[in-house]
C-alpha positions, 0 to 999 in steps of 0.5 A: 157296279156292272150288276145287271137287273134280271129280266122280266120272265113269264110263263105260257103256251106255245101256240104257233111255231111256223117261223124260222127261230120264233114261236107265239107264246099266249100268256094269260093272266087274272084280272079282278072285274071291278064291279062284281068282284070276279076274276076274268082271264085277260091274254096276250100273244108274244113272239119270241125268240127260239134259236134251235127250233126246239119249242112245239105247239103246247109245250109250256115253256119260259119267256125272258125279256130282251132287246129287239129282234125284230120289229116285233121280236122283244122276248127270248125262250129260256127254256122248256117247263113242259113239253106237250102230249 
């Protein structure tokens, strides 16, 4: 019965990493515009939780959910899809 729900995970860039064990990371997502039927993109920046300082600025890497860090701090890297060139 102690089955644990996965964690909501999302994918995004690494835009700042100047704190100690955090990055930024900008997702981005598609919205549908109601009235002329276009697609729009629509982003949001999170601060996330990264515990060895590995993440560099433009690499595309994986958020999961998790308790609070900090005030701000909500998400946890999970890992590293890409690094940047």
């Amino acid at each position: 019965m102690n089955q644990r729900k996965p964690s909501k995970t999302l994918q995004g860039i690494v835009v700042s990493n100047k704190m100690d064990k955090t990055v930024i990371v900008r997702t981005e997502r598609l919205v549908k515009y109601p009235k002329f039927h276009k697609y729009i993109k629509r982003h949001v920046k999170y601060k996330a939780h990264d515990e060895e300082n590995r993440c560099g600025i433009g690499d595309r890497v994986l958020i999961a959910a998790s308790r609070p860090l900090s005030k701000e701090k909500r998400w946890r890297v999970r890992q590293v899809l890409e690094k940047a060139k």
